[in-house]
Kinemage of the C-alpha trace (Angstrom):
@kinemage 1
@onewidth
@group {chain A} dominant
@subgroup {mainchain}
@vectorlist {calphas} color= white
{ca unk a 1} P 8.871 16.216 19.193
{ca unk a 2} L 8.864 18.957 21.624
{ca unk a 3} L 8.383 22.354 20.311
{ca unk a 4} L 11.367 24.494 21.074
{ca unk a 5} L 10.799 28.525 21.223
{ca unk a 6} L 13.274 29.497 18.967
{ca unk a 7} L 14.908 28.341 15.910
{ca unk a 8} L 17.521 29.971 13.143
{ca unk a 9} L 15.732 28.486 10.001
{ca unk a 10} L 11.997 27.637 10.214
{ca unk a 11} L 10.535 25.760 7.286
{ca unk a 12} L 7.119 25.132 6.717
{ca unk a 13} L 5.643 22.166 5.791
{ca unk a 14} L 7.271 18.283 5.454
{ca unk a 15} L 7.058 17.672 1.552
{ca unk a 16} L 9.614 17.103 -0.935
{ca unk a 17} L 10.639 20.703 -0.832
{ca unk a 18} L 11.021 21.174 2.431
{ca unk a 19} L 12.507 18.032 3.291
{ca unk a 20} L 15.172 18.925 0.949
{ca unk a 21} L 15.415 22.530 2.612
{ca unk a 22} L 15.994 20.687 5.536
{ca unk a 23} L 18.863 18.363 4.052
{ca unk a 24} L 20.388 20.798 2.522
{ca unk a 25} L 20.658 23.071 5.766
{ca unk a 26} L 21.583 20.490 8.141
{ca unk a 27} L 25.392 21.139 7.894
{ca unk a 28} L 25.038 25.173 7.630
{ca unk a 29} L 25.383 25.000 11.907
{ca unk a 30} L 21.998 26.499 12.000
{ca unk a 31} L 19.463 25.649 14.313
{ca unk a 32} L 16.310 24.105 11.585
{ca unk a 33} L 12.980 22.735 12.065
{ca unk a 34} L 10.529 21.577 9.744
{ca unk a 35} L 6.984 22.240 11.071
{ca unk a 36} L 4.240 19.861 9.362
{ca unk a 37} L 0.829 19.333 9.889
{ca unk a 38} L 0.152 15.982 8.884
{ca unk a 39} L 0.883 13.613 11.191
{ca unk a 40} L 3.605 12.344 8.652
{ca unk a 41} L 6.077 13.889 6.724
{ca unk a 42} L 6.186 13.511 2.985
{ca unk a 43} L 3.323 16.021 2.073
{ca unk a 44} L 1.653 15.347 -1.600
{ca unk a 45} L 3.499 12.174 -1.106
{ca unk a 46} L 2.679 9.176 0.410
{ca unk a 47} L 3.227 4.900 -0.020
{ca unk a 48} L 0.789 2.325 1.322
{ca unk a 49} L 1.554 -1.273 1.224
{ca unk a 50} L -2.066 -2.826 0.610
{ca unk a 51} L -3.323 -6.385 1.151
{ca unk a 52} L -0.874 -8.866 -0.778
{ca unk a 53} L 2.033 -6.559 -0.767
{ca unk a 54} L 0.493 -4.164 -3.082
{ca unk a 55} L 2.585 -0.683 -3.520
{ca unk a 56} L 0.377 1.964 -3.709
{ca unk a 57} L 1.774 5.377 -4.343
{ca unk a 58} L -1.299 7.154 -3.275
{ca unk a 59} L 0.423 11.013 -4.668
{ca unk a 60} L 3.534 11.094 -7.057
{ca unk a 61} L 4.125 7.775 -8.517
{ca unk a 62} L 6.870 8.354 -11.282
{ca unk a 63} L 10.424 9.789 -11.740
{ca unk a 64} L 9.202 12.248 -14.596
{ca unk a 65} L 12.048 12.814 -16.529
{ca unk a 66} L 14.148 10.844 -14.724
{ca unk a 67} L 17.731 11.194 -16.841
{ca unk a 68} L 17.520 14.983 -14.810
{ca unk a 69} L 15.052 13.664 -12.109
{ca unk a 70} L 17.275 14.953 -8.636
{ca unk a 71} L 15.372 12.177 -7.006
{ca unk a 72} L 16.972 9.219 -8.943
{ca unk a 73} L 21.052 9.766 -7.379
{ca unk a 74} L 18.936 10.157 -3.816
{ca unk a 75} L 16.822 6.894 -4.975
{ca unk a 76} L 20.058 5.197 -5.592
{ca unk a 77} L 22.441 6.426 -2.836
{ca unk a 78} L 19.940 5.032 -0.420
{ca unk a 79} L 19.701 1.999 -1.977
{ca unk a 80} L 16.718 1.535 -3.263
{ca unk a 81} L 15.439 -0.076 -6.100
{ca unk a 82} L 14.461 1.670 -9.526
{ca unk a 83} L 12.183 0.202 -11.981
{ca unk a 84} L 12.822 1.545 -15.830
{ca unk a 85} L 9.535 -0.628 -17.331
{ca unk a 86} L 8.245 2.284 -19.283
{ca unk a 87} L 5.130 3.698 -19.268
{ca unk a 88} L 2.498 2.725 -22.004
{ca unk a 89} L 0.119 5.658 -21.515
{ca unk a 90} L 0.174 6.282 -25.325
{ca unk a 91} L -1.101 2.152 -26.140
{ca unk a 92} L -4.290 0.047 -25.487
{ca unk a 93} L -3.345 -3.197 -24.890
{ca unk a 94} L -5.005 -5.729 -26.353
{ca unk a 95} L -6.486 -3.042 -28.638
{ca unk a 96} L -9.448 -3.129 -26.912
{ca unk a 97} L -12.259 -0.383 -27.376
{ca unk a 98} L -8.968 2.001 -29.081
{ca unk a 99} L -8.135 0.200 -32.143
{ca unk a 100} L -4.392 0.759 -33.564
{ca unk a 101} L -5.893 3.058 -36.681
{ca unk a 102} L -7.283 4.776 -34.275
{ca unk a 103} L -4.998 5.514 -31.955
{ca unk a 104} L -2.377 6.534 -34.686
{ca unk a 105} L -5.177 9.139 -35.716
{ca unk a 106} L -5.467 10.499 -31.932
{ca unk a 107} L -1.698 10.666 -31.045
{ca unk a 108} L -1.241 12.538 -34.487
{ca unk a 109} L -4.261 14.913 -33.467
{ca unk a 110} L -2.241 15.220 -30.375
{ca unk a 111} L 1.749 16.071 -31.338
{ca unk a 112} L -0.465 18.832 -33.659
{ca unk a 113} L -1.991 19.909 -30.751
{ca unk a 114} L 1.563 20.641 -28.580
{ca unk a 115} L 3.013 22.048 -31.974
{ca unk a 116} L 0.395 24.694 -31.897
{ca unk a 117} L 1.134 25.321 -28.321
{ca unk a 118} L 4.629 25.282 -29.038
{ca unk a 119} L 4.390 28.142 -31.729
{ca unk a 120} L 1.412 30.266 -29.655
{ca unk a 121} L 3.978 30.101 -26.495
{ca unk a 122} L 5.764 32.728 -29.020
{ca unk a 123} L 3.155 35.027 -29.333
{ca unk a 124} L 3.282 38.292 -27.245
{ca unk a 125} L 0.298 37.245 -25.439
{ca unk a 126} L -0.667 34.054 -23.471
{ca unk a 127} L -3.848 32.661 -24.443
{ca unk a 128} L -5.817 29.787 -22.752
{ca unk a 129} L -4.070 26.591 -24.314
{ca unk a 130} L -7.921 25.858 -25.199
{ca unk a 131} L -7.844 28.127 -28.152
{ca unk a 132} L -5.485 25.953 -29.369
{ca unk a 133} L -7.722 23.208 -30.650
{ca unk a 134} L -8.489 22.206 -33.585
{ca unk a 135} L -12.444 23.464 -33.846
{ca unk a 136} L -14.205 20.305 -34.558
{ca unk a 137} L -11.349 17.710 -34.671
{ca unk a 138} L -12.940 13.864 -33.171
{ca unk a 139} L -9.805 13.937 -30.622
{ca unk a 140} L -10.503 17.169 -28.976
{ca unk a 141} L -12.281 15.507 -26.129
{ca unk a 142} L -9.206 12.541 -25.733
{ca unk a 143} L -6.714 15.608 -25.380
{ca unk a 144} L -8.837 17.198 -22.862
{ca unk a 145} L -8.793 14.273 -21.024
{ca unk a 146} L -5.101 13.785 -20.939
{ca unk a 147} L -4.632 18.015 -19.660
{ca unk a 148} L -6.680 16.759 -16.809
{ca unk a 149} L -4.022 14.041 -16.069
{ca unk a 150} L -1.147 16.188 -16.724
{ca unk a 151} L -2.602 19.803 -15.371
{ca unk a 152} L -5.096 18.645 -13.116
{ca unk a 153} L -7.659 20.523 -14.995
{ca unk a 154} L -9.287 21.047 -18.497
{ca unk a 155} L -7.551 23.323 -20.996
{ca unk a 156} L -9.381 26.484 -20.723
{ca unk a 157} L -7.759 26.994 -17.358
{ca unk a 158} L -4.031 26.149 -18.683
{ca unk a 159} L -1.561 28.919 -19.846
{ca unk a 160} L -0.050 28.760 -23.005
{ca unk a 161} L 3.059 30.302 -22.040
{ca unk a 162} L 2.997 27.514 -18.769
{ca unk a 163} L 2.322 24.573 -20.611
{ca unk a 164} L 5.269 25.193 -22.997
{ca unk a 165} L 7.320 26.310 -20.116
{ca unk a 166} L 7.089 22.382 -18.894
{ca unk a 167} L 10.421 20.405 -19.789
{ca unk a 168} L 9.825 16.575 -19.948
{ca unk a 169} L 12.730 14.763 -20.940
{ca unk a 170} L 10.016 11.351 -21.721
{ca unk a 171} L 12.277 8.897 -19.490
{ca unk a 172} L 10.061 7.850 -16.918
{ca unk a 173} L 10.615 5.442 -14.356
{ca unk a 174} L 9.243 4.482 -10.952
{ca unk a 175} L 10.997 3.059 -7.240
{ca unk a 176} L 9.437 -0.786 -6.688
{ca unk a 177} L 8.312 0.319 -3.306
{ca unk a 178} L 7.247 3.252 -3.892
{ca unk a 179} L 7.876 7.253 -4.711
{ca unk a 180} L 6.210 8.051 -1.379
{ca unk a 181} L 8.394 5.702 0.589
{ca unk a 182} L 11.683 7.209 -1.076
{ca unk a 183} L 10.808 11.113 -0.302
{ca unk a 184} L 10.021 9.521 3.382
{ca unk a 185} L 13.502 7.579 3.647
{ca unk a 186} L 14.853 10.962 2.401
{ca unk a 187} L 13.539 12.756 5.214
{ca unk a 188} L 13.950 10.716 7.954
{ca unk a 189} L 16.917 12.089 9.139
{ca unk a 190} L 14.886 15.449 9.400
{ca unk a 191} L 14.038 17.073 13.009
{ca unk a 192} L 10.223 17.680 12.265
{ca unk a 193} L 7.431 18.700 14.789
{ca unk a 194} L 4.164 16.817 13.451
{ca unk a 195} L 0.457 17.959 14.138
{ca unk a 196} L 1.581 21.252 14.265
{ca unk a 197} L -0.598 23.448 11.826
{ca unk a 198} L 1.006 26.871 10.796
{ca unk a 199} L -1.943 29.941 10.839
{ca unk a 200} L -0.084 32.625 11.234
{ca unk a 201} L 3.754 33.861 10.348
{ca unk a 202} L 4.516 37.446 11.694
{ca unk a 203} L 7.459 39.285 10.197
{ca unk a 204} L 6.454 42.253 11.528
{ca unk a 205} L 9.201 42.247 14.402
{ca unk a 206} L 13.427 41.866 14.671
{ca unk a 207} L 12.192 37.638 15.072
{ca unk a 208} L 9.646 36.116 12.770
{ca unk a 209} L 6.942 34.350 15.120
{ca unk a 210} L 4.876 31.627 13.625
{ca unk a 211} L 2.034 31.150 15.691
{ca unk a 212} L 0.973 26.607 15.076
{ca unk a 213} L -1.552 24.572 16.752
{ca unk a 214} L 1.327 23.725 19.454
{ca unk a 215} L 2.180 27.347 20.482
{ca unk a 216} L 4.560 29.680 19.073
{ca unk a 217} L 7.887 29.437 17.697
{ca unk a 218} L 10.278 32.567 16.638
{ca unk a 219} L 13.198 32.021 13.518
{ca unk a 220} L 15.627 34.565 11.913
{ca unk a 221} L 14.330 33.501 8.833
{ca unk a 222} L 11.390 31.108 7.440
{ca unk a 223} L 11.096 29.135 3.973
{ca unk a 224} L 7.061 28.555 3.264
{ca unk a 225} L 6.739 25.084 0.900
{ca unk a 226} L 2.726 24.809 1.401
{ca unk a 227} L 0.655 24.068 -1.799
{ca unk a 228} L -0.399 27.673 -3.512
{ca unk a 229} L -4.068 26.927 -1.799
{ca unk a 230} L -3.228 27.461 1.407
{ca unk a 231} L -1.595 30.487 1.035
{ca unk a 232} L -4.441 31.772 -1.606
{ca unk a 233} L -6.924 31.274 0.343
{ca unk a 234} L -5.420 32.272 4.010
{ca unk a 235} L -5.176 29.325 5.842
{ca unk a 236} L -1.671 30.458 6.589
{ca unk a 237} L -1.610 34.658 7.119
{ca unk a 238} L 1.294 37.136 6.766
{ca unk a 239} L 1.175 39.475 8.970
{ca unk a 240} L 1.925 42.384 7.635
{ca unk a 241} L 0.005 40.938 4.687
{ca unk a 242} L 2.067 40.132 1.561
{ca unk a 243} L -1.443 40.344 -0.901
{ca unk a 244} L 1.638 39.871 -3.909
{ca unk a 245} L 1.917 36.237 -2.780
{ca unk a 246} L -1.405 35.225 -2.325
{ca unk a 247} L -2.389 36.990 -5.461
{ca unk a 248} L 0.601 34.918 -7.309
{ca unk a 249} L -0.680 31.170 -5.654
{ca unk a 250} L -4.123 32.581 -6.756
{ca unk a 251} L -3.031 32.356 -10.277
{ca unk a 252} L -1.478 29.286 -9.771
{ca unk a 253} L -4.040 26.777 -8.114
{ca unk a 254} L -4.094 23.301 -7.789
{ca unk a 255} L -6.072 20.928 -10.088
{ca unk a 256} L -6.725 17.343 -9.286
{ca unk a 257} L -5.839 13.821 -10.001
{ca unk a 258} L -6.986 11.252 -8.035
{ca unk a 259} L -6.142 7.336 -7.980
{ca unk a 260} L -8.104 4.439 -7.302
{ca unk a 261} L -6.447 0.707 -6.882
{ca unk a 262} L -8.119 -2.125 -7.434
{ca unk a 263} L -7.517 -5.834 -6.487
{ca unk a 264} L -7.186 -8.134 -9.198
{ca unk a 265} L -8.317 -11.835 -9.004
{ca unk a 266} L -6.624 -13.507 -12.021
{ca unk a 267} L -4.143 -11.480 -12.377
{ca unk a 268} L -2.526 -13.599 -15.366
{ca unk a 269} L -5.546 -13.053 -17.750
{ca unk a 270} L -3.980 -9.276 -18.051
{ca unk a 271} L -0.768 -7.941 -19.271
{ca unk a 272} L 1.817 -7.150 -17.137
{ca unk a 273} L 2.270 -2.942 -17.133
{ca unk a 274} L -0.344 -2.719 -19.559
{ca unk a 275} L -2.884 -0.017 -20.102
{ca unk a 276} L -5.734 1.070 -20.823
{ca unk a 277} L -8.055 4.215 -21.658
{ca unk a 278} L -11.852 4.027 -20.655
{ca unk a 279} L -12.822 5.669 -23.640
{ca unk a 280} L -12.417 8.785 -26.017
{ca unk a 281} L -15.817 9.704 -26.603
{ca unk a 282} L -15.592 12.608 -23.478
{ca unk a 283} L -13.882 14.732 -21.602
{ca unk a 284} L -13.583 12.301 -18.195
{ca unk a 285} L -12.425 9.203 -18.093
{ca unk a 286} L -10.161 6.389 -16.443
{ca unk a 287} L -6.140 6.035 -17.493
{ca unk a 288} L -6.008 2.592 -16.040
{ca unk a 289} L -2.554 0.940 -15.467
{ca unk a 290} L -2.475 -2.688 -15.798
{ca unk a 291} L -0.756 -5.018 -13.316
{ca unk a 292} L 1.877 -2.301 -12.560
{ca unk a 293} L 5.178 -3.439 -11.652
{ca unk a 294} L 3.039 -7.021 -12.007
{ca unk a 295} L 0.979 -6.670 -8.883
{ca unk a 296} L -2.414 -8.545 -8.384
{ca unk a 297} L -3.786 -4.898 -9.342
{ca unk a 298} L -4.965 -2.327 -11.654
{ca unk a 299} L -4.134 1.101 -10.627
{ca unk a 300} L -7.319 4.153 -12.143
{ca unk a 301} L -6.478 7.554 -12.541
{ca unk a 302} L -8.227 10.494 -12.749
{ca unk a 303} L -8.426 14.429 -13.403
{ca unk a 304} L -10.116 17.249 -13.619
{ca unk a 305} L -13.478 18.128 -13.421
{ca unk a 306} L -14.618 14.315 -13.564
{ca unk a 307} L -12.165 13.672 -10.528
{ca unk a 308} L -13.600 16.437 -8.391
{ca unk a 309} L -16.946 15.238 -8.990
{ca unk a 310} L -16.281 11.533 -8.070
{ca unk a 311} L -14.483 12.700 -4.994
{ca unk a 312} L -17.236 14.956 -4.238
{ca unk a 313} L -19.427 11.975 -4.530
{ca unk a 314} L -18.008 10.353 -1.747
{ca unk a 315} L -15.900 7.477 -0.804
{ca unk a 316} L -16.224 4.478 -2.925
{ca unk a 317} L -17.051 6.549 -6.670
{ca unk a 318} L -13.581 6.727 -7.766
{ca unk a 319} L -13.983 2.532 -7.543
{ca unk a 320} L -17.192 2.074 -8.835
{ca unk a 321} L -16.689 4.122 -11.913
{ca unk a 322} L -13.669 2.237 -12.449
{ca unk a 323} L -14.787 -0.898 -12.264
{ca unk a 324} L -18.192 0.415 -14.191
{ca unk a 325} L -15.439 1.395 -17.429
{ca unk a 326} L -13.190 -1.450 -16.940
{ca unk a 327} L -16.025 -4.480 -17.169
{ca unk a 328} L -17.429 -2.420 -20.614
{ca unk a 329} L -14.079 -3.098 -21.575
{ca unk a 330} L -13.255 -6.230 -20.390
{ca unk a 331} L -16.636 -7.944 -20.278
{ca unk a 332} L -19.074 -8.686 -17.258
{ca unk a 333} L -16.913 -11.742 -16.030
{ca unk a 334} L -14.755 -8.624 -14.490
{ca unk a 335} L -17.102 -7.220 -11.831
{ca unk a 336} L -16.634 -10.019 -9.384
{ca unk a 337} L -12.393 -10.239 -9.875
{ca unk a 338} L -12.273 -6.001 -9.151
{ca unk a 339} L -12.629 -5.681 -5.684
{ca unk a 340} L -11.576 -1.619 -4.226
{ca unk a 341} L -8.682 -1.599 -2.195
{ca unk a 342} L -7.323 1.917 -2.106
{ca unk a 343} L -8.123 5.560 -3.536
{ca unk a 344} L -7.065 8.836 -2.783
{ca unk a 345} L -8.805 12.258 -2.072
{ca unk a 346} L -6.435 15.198 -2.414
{ca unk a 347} L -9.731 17.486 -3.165
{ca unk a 348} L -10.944 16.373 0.704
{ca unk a 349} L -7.683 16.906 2.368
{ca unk a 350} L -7.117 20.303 4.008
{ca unk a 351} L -3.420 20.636 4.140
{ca unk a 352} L -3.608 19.846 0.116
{ca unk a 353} L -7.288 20.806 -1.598
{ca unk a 354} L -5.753 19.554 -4.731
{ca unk a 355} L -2.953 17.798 -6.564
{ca unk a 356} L -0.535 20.076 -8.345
{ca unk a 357} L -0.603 23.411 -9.828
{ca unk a 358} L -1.312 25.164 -12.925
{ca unk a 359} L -1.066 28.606 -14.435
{ca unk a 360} L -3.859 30.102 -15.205
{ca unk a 361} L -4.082 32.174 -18.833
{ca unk a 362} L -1.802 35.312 -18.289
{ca unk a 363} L -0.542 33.947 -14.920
{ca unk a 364} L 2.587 32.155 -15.970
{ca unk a 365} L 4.793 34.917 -14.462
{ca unk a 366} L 2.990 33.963 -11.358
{ca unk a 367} L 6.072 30.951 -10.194
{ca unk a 368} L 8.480 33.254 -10.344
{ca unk a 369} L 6.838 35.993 -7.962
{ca unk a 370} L 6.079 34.025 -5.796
{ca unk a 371} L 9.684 32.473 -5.822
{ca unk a 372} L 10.739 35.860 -4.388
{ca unk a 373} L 12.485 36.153 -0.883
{ca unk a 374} L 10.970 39.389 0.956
{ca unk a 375} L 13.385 41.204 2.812
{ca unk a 376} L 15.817 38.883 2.750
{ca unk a 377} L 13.864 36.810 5.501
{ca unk a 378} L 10.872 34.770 4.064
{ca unk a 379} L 11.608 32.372 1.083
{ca unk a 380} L 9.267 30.297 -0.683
{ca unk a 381} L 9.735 26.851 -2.517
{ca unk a 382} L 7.421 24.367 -3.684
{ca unk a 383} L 6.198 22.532 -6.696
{ca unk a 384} L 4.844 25.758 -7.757
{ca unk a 385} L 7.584 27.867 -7.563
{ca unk a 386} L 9.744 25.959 -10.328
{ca unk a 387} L 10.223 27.272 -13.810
{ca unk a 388} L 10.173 24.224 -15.472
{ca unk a 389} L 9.817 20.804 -13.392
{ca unk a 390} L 6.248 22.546 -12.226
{ca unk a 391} L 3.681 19.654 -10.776
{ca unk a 392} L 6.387 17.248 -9.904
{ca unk a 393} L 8.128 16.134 -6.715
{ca unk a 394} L 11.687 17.168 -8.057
{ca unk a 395} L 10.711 19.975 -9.611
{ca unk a 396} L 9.438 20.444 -5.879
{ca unk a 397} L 12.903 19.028 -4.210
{ca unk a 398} L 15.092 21.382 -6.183
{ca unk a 399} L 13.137 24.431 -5.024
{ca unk a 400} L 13.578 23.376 -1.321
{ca unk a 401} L 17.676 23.174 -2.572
{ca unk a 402} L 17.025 26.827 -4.189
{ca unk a 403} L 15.508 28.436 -1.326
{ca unk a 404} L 17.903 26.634 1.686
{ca unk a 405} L 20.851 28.095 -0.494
{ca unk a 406} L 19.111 31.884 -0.625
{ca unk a 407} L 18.722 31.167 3.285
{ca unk a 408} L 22.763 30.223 3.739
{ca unk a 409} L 23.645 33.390 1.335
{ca unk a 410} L 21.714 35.629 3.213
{ca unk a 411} L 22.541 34.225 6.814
{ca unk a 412} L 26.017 34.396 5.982
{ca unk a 413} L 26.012 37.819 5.010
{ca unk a 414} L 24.625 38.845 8.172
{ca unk a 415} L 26.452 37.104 10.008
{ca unk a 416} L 29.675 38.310 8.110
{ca unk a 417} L 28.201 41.711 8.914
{ca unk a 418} L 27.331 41.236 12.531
{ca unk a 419} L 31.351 40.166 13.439
């Protein structure tokens, strides 16, 4: 779309936040546009449909809690279709390579572990949720593994006070065609300019001028919804600087998880929604998701460390250690029926350089600076700025509802004021 000069309400960035700034605003009878710069909307976010229909949710892929998930009435008043298979990240089928005994030893090690958290989230202090190990247990390396699925990154880099901050209500469920596709159906109705990247928002005059890759455009007020990197390390600037925010998405950076899908000749031979661990003997491996939703398929997932250094390995790693853990599973027979179909890269892309955030130790406080409006004209929403739905795309969503209803207050107000 054309770039118009001047707008009421400016938000930055197309995700599930802003999108939902933008929905929320669009009856107000204010003037909005969401400026993105991808050259789709949908941010951390995105469906593909790969060869033989497979649904590939290349960023958020389940309705995390989804008995308070703000996404599920959306999912359903547009009609689409929700799928309430659970997930069976805490089995191995076929008890392969993770016998039962086992993993009744490492899911106890586990609940121990988030007790411990639990009761040091008390403490006057935060501490790295690290410390809360048990020194030598045999599962310490397992429950690494899972932070860097749920955090991005290993525990030493987690708060305390953050990770018990987390609510997750353990209903998850999933949209058959996709997480990505629903956020996209949700803001489709959005006015959005595309390709237009954001360097530079000046609230230094009576307009705020945002200064893109398309020219400049002036609001009355602006909601920011970018991922904590970009405003930590200055893609976007302030001008005058606001060194409180980028200090606060300093403290809260994104980690990594990465996916890989795989084709799956002989599909039948596996379990439908099945799962499997590559193995517990380090901190690193493959969650792999078997057949999900029943597709020809087996879906890899990654964190941490071990996903930055398979992305930084280049295109193609991702699959090959994938298929590497899943034939010493599954036997040789298995290297010819995995063929690489789709993976993702949020490390490599420059509007995201990561997943989701984290707190670092003593930086829990962190979401809620950088929550704050300043001066009534700049408001900030995102993943990162949620109390308690942190690293999700409702948590996200309900901060773009947050920060379009501190907009409305405010430009009503003024307006009130003005008459």
């Amino acid at each position: 779309m054309t770039l118009p000069s001047e707008v009421d309400v400016a938000i930055i960035g197309a995700g599930a936040a802003g999108l939902a700034a933008a929905r929320t605003l669009e009856n107000a009878k204010l003037s909005v546009l969401t400026v993105e710069a991808r050259d789709r909307i949908g941010g951390r976010s995105q469906t593909l449909i790969l060869p033989n229909d497979v649904v590939f949710d290349v960023g958020c892929e389940w309705l995390h809690s989804a008995d308070r998930n703000s996404f599920v009435p959306i999912a359903r008043d547009l009609g689409l279709e929700i799928n309430q298979t659970r997930p069976r990240w805490r089995e191995q089928s076929l008890n392969i390579g993770f016998p039962p005994e086992q993993r009744d030893a490492f899911l106890a090690a586990m609940d121990a572990f988030d007790t411990r958290v639990a009761e040091a989230a008390e403490l006057p202090d935060d501490t790295p949720a690290r410390r809360w190990l048990e020194p030598g247990n045999r599962w310490n390396a397992a429950i690494e593994t899972i932070s860097t699925y749920i955090n991005g990154v290993e525990l030493d880099r987690v708060s305390t006070w953050d990770m018990d901050a987390y609510e997750d209500t353990g209903v998850n469920w999933r949209l058959q065609r996709g997480y990505g596709a629903l956020i996209a159906a949700y803001g489709a109705p959005c006015p959005v300019a595309l390709n237009t990247k954001v360097t530079l928002i000046d609230h230094s005059g009576a307009r705020i001028k945002i200064e893109t890759s398309r020219g400049t455009l002036t609001a009355r007020k602006v909601i920011v919804t970018v991922p904590t990197s970009l405003i930590a390390n200055q893609s976007i600037r302030f001008h005058p600087a606001l060194p409180d925010k980028v200090a606060a998405a300093a403290g809260l950076p994104l980690g990594l998880a990465d996916k890989v899908m795989l084709a799956l000749d002989e599909p039948e031979s596996l379990p439908s929604d099945g799962h499997f661990y590559g193995t517990t003997e380090r901190i690193g491996t493959g969650s792999y998701h078997l057949r999900p939703l029943g597709q020809p398929c087996i879906s890899g997932f990654f964190g941490g460390t071990f996903a930055r250094e398979l992305e930084d390995a280049g295109e193609g790693a991702l699959a090959a250690q994938s298929i590497d853990e899943l034939v010493a599973l599954l036997g040789s027979d298995y290297r010819r029926k995995l063929k690489p179909i789709g993976e993702s890269r949020w490390a490599h892309d420059p509007f995201a350089l990561g997943s989701y955030s984290h707190a670092l130790p003593g930086h829990a406080d962190d979401r809620a600076d950088l929550a704050m409006p300043v001066d009534d004209r700049l408001f900030f929403a995102g993943e990162a700025t949620s109390p308690n739905f942190f690293s999700t795309a409702h948590g996200a969503q309900e901060t773009g509802v947050r920060a379009a209803g501190e907009v409305m207050g405010k430009v009503g107000s003024v307006a009130q004021s003005d008459v």
